[in-house]
C-alpha positions in Angstrom: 105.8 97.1 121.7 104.9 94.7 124.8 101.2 94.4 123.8 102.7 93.4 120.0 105.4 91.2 122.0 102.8 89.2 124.1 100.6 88.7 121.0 103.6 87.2 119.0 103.1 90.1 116.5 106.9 90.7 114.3 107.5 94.1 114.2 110.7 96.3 113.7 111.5 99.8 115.0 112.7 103.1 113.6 113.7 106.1 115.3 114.4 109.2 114.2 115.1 112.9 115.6 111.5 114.7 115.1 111.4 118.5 115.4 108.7 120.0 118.1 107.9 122.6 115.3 107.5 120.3 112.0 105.6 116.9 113.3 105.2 116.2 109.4 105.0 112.4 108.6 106.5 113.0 105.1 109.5 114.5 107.4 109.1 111.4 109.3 109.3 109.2 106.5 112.1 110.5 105.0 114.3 110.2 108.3 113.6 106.5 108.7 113.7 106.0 104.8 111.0 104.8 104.3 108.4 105.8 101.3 105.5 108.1 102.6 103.0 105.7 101.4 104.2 103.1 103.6 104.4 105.1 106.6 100.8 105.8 108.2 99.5 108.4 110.8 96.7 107.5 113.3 93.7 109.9 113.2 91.2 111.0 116.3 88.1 111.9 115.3 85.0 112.2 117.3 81.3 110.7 115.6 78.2 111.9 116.0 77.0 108.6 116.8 79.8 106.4 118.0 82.0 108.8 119.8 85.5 108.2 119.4 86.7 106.9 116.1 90.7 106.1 114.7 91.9 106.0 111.0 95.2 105.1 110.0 96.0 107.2 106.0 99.5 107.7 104.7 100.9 110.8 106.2 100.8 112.8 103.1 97.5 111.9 102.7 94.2 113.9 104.3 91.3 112.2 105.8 88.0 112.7 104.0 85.6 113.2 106.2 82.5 111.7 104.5 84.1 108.6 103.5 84.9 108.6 107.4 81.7 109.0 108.5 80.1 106.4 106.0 82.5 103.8 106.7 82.1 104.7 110.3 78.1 104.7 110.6 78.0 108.6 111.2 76.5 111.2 109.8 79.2 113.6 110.8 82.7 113.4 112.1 85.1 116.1 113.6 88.6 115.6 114.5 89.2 115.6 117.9 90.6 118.4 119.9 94.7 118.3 120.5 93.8 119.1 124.6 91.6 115.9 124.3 94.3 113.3 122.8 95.9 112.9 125.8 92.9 112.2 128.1 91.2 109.9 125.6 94.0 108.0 124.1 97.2 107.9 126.2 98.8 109.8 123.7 100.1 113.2 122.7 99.7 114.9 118.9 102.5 113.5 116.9 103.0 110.0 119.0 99.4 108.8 118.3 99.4 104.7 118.1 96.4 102.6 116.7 98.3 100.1 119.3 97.5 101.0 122.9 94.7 103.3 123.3 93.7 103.7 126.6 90.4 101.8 125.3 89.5 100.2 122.1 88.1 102.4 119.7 86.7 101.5 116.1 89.8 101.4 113.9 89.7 101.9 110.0 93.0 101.6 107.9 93.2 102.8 104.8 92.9 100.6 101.7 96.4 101.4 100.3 98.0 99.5 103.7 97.4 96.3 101.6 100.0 97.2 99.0 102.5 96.8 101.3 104.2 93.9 102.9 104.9 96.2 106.1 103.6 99.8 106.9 104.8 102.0 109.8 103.0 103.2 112.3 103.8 105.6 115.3 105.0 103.8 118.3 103.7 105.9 120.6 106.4 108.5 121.2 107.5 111.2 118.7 110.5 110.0 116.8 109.5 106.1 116.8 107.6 103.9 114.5 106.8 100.4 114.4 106.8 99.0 111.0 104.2 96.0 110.9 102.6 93.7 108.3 99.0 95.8 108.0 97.3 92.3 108.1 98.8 91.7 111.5 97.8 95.5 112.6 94.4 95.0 111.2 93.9 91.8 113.1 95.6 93.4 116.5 93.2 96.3 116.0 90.2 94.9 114.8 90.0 96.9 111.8 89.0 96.8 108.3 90.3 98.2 105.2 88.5 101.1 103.5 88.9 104.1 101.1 89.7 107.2 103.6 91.5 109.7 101.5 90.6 112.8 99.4 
């Protein structure tokens, strides 16, 4: 929230009591009331040619891998290990941010985020979102908008 704060960025918050056993971001969604296509999770994956590589779907959604990889300039893309979040991002599974990686990674949002006026994001902790304009989470991030899901 101080890297959106220091760019000018509007955001609002939402917090919500998460459960260690069910990280679900439908259950997320539904404790901030918000509708699960508005609410977005962030995505490791590693490439087989550019290494690290973030996508932001709606939580209910899954990640198709080949559309990743295209949009990505890969041939192949994994998702990266849970023991390597941490290390590589700042982050631990369930509190993943596109906002404050421990470096700038390639970022890809998927298209539907331009329905919406604002989508939420994780904040960086379980149990806290940041709901955003996309536009102005596209521009923070230096992503574009492609068609990630299944």
């Amino acid at each position: 929230m101080r890297l959106l704060d220091a760019d000018n960025i509007k955001y609002r918050t939402a917090q919500y009591d998460y459960d260690e056993n069910d990280l679900s971001g439908v259950k997320a969604a539904k404790a901030i009331g918000m509708p699960e296509e508005q609410l977005f999770k962030t995505l490791v994956t590693k490439g087989d040619k550019t290494g690290p590589v973030v996508f932001c779907i709606p939580v209910a959604e899954e990640l198709d891998l080949k559309k990743a990889a295209v949009v990505s300039k890969n041939k192949k893309i994994e998702m990266a290990h849970v023991k390597d979040l941490l290390p590589l991002t700042g982050y631990i599974r369930g509190g993943c941010s596109p906002i404050g990686m421990k470096k700038k990674f390639p970022t890809f949002i998927d298209e539907t985020a331009q329905l919406f006026d604002e989508i939420g994001v994780s904040a960086g902790a379980r149990g806290h979102q940041i709901i955003l304009n996309p536009y102005d989470l596209a521009n923070y991030v230096d992503a574009g908008f492609f068609d990630l899901v299944v």
